[in-house]
MARLUMPA-435332 format. One line per 2 residues: their letters; for each residue x, y, z of C-alpha. Coordinates in steps of 0.2 Angstrom, whole numbers, plus 2048, in hexadecimal, padded with zeros to 3 digits. Example, Ala and Ser with C-alpha at 12.3 -4.5 7.8 and 13.67 -1.06 7.14 Angstrom:
REM residues 2
AS	83E,7EA,827 ~ 844,7FB,824
//
This chain:
REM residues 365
XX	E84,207,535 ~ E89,203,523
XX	E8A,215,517 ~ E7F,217,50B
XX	E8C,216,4FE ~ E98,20C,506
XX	EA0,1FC,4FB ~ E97,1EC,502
XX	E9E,1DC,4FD ~ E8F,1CD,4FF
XX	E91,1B9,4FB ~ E85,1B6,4ED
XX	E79,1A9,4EE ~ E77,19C,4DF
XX	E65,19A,4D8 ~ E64,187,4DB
XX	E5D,183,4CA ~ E61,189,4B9
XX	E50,190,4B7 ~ E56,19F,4C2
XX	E4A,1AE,4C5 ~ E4B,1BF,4CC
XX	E4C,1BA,4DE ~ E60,1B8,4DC
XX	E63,1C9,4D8 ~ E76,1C9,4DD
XX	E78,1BA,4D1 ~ E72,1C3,4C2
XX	E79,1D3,4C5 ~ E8A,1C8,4C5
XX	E88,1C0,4B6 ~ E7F,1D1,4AE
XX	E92,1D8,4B2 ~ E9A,1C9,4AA
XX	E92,1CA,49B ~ E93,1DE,49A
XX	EA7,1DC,49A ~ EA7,1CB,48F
XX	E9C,1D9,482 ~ EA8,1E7,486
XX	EB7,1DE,483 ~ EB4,1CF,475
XX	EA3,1D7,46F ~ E9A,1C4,46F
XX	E96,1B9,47E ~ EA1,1A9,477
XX	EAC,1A9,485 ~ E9D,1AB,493
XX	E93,1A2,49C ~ E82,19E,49A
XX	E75,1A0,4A9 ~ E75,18D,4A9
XX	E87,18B,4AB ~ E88,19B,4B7
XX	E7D,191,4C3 ~ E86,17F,4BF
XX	E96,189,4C1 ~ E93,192,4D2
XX	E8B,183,4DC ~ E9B,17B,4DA
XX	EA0,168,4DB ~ EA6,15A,4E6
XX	EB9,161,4E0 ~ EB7,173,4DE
XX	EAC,180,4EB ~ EAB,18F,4E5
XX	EA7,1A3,4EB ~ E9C,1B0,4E4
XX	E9C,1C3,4EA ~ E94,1D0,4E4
XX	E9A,1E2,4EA ~ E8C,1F1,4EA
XX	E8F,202,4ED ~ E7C,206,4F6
XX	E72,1F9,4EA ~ E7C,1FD,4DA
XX	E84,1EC,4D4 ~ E98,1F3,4D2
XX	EA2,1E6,4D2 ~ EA5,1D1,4D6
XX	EB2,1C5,4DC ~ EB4,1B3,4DC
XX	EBC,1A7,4E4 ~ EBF,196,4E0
XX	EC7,187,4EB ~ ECA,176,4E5
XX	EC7,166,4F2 ~ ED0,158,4ED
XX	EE1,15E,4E5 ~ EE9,16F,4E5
XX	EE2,171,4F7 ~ EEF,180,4F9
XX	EE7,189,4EA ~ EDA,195,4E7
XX	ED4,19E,4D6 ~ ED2,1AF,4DA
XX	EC6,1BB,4CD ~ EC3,1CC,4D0
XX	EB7,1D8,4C3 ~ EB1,1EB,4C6
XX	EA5,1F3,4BA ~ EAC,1FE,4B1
XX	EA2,20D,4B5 ~ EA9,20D,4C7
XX	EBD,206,4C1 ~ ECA,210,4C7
XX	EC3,214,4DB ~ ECE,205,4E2
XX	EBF,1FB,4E2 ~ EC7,1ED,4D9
XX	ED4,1EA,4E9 ~ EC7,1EB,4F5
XX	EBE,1DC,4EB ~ ECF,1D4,4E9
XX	ED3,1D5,4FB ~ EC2,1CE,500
XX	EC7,1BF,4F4 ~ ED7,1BD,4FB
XX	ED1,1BE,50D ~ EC4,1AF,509
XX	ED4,1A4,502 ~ EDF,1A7,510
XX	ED0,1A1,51B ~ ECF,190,511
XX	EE0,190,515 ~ EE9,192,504
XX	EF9,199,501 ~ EF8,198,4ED
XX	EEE,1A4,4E3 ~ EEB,1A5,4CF
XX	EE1,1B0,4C6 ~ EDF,1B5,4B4
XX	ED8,1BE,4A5 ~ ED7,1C0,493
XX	EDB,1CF,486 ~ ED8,1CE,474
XX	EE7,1CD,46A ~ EE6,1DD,461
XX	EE7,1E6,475 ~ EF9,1DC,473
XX	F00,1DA,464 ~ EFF,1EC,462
XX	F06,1F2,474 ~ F14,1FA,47C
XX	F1E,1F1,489 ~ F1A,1DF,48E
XX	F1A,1D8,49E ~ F22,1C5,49A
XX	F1A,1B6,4A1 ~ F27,1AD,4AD
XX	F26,19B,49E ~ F30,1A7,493
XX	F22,1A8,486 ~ F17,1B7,484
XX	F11,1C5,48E ~ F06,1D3,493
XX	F03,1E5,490 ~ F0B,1ED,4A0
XX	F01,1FD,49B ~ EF1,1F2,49C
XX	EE5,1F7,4AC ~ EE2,1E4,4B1
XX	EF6,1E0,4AF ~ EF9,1EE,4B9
XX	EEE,1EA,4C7 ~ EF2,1D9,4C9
XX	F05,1DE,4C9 ~ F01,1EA,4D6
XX	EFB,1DE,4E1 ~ F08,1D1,4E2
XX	F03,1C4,4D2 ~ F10,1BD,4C8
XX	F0C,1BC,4B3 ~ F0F,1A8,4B4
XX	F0B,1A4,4A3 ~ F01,1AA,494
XX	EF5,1A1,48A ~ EF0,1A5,479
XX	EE0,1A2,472 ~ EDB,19F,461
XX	ECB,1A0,457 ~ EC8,193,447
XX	EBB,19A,43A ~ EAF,18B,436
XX	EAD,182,42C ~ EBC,17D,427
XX	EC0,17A,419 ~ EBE,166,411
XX	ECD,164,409 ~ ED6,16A,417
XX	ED0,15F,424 ~ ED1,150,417
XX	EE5,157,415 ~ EE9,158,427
XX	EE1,147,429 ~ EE9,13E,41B
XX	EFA,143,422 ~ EF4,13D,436
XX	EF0,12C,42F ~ F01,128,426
XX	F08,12B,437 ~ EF9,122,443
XX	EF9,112,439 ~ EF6,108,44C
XX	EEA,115,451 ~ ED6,113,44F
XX	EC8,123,452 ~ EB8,121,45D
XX	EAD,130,464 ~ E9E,131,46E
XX	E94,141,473 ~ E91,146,486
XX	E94,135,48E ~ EA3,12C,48E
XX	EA2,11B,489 ~ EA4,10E,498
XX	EB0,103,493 ~ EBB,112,490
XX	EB5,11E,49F ~ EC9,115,4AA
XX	ED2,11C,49D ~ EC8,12B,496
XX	ECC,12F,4AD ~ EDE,12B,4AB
XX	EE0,136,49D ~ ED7,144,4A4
XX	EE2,143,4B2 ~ EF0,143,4A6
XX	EE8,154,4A0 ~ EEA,15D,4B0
XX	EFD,15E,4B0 ~ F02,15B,49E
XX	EFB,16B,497 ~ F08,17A,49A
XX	F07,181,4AB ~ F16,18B,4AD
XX	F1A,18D,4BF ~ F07,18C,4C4
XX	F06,184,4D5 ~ EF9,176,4CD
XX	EFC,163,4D3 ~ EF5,154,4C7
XX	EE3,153,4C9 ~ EDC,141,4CF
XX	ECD,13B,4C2 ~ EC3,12B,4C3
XX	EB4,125,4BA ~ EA8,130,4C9
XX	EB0,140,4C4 ~ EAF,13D,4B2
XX	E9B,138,4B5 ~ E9B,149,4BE
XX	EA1,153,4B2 ~ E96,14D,4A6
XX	E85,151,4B1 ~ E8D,160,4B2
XX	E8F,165,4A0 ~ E80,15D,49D
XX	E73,166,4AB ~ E7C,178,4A4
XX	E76,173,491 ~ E87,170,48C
XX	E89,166,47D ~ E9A,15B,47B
XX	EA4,150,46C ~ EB0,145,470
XX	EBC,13D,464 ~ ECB,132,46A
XX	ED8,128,463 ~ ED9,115,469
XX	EE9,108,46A ~ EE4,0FB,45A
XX	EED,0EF,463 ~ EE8,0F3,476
XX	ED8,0FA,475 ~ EDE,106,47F
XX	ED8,11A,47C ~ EE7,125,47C
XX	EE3,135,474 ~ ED4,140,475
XX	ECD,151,471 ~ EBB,15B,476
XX	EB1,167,46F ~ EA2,171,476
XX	E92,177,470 ~ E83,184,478
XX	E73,186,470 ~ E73,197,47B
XX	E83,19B,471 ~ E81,192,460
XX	E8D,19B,456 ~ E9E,195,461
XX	EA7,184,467 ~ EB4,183,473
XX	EC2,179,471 ~ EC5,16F,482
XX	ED1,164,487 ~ EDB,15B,47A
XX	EE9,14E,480 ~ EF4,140,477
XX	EFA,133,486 ~ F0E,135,487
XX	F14,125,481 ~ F08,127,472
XX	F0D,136,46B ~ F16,13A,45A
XX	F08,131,450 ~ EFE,142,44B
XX	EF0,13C,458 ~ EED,14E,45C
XX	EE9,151,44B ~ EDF,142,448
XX	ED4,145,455 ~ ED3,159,450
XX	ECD,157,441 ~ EC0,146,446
XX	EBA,152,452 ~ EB7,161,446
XX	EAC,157,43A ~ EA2,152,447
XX	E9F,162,44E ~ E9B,169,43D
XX	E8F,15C,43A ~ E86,15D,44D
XX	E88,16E,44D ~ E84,178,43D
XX	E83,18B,443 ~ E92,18B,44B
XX	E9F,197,440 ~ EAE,195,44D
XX	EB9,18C,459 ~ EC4,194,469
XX	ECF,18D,46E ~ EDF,191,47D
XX	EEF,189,47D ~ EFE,18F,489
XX	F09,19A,47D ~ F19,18D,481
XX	F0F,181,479 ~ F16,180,468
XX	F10,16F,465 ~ EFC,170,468
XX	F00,182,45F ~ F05,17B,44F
XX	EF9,171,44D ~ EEA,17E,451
XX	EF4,189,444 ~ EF4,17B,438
XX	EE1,17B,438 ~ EE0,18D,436
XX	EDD,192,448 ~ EE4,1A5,448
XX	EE6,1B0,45A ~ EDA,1B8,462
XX	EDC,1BC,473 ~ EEB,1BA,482
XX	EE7,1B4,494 ~ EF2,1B7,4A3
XX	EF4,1A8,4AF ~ EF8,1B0,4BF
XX	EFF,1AC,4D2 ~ F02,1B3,4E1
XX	F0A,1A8,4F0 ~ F04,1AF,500
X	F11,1B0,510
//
């Protein structure tokens, strides 16, 4: 017989439409939590979810599952933990995520959620975790002793509650990434400057962009560059193999962003001489969240760089933003802190620190 205020840790069950309702209870005490903290610690909702990607986000893809739990002490929501466990590549890997509310921190509740993650991983038979979270900068630049991320570049407050407990419990700070808030609009003559000087340097290089959906005659190589993404951006000593993208999984994604009311611009660079797309950069847009974009993936192909593509296609992308998206008043973006390159250029169009996220992994015996 269960106690009436014993910890009960329950798989949540996603609403199978965005439209929701009050019949998934445990979903929207979940993301009621979610958004308390995202309030708590940022005071705005840029980095959450909205209802429409919790759902897209929970039911998971052909590459991805992934595991809700909510834990209740009687029927009072307390805590959640996820667990996510990709299908195609990195089959030894599992994202671990682990929240308490804070009303009930500080009972050892937060392991009990963590062990019930752990415990689902080691069922799916991974041996690889990672985790992570984010503090605002000022929670770091003006702290005590840092814990250093295992690249060599940046670190954690070892005094901070979520540093300590994922110390505690056998994670390793793998790598920090800052991110980094740009006021819009930017300035004209700044973006006419930056641009100016990408050109006198891109002179083989043409633009293109679309919104949402990809092109066909470019969706082989936009893939092939995706791919690209997953193993050229920073990972330290994550356990993270090269993902496999082909024109389905790019089509996927875009339903994806597209059924959770996600909004996208792309621009790109293409090879004058070869047609061939070789650099590329993403921003998105919520009508739920109007005042914020996120910066997504930007990549320049290898053999192509040292022609100021990043920048090109930075600033390309920032006018059209500005232009399709008039209330925004500000971009976030994350780059791993070892990652000088992408760093200088986000600097260079005014981008200044807000926050530092901890990539974290535990290996398993």
């Amino acid at each position: 017989m269960t106690q009436p205020n014993a910890l009960v840790i329950s798989a949540v069950v996603v609403p199978p439409s965005t439209e929701g309702g009050s019949d998934f209870q445990d979903f929207n005490d979940c993301r009621s939590m979610r958004e308390a903290h995202e309030l708590q610690t940022w005071g705005d909702l840029d980095r959450g979810y909205t209802y429409a990607e919790e759902v897209e986000h929970w039911r998971g893809t052909a590459y991805e599952a992934r595991h809700l739990f909510v834990a209740r002490l009687g029927k009072e929501p307390v805590g959640m933990c996820s667990v996510t466990l990709p299908l195609r590549e990195n089959t030894a890997t599992a994202g671990i995520n682990v929240l308490v509310a804070p009303a009930f921190r500080r009972r050892g509740l937060g392991r009990r959620l963590l062990d019930h993650a752990e415990k689902v991983a080691r069922a799916n038979n991974r041996t690889s975790l990672d985790g992570y979270f984010e503090l605002p900068a000022r929670l770091v630049d003006d702290a005590g002793p840092l814990v250093p991320a295992m690249s060599g570049a940046g670190g954690l407050p070892l005094a901070d509650p979520a540093t300590s407990f994922a110390l505690s419990a056998g994670y390793r700070l793998e790598q920090v990434e800052r991110s980094s808030r740009l006021a819009l609009p930017v300035p004209g003559q700044l973006l006419a400057r930056l641009e100016a000087d990408a050109l006198s340097h891109a002179g083989d290089y043409g633009l293109t962009a679309w919104d949402v959906h990809c092109p066909d005659p470019l969706i082989a190589r936009y893939a092939a560059l995706r791919a690209q993404m997953s193993t050229d951006a920073p990972t330290a000593g994550m356990d993270w193999e090269r993902e496999d993208w082909d024109a389905a999984r790019v089509r996927d994604d875009e339903q994806v962003l597209a059924r959770s009311g996600v909004h996208s611009s792309v621009a790109a660079a293409l090879h004058r001489r070869t047609g061939e797309l070789v650099a590329y950069t993403v921003l998105t847009w919520r009508p739920l969240v109007p005042g914020s974009l996120l910066q997504q993936d930007t990549l320049v192909s290898e053999e192509h760089r040292g022609h100021r593509l990043g920048m090109l296609v930075k600033v390309a992308n920032l006018r059209r933003a500005q232009e399709k998206w008039p209330r925004a008043r500000s971009v976030l973006t994350w780059n791993a802190s070892e990652n000088q390159h992408m760093l200088a250029i986000n600097t260079a169009l005014g981008f200044r620190p807000a926050g530092y996220e901890g990539e974290w992994q535990k290996r398993l015996g």
